[in-house]
N, C-alpha and C positions, 0 to 999 in steps of 0.2 A: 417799971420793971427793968433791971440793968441786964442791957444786952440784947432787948428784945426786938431791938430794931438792928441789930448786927447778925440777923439769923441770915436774909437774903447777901450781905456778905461772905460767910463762909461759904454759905452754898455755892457762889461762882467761883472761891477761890477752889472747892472741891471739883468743881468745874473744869478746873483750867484757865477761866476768867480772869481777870482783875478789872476791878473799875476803871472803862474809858480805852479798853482795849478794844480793836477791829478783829472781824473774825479771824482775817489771816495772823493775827497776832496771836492772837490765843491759838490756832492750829500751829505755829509757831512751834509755841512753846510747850505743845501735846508732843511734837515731833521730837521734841529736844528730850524730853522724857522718856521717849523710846530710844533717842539716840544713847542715853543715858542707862539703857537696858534695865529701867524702870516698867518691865513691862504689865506688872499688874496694876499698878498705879495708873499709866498710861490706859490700860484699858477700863476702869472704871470712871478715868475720868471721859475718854472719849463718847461713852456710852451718858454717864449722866448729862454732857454736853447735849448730846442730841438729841436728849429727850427732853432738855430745858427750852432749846431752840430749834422747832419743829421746822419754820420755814427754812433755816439752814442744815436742817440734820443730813439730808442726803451728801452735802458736801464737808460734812463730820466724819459722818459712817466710813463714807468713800477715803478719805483722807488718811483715816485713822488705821484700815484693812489695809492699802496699799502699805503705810510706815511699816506695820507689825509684819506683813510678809517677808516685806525687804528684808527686815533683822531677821526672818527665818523663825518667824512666833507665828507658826500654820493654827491652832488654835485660836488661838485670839484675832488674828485675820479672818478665819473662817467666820468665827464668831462677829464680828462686826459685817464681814460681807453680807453675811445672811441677815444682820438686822437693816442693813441697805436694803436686799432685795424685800426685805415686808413691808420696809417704810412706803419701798417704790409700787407694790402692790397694793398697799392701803385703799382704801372707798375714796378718800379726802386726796389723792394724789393722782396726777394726771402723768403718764408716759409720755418722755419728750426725748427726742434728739440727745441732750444731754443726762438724760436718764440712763440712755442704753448706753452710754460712749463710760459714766460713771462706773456699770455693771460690768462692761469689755476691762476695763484697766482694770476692776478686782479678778477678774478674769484670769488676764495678764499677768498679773502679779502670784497669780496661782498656781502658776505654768512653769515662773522661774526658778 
């Protein structure tokens, strides 16, 4: 079936992915999409991002809230904050040191 194996392709390139990237590359290039005042772009890709890649999501969520605040996008910051704070609340996630330091800078960046 043509194509059928090129599905997990699009999906990270919807992601912000690309094959054989490191996270901070790909958060890179989420950034650069904000900077690019792509901002609804930017935010479904941050969120599909984090929901593809559970063990990294808190430093997606977090990533992607502080960017969109910066440019002055209080919704879609908000909206990613608060999917930090549930990821951080979840049953499967344990509160650490860099949990709370992650939650302080969406914080932060909420103030400015």
């Amino acid at each position: 079936m043509p194509g059928a194996g090129s599905s997990s392709s699009a999906e990270d390139l919807l992601a912000g992915e690309l094959p054989g990237d490191t996270m901070e590359e790909t958060l890179q290039r989420l950034r650069q999409c904000v900077e690019e005042a792509k901002y609804f772009e930017a935010l479904q890709q941050y969120k599909s991002l984090a929901a593809r890649r559970k063990p990294e999501a808190a430093e997606v969520l977090c990533s992607g809230a502080i960017a969109m605040l910066t440019h002055r996008q209080g919704e879609e910051g908000f909206e990613l904050g608060m999917l930090l704070v549930d990821h951080l609340t979840s049953a499967d996630h344990e509160v650490s040191a860099g949990s709370v330091l992650r939650v302080r800078a969406v914080s932060d960046a909420l103030r400015e």
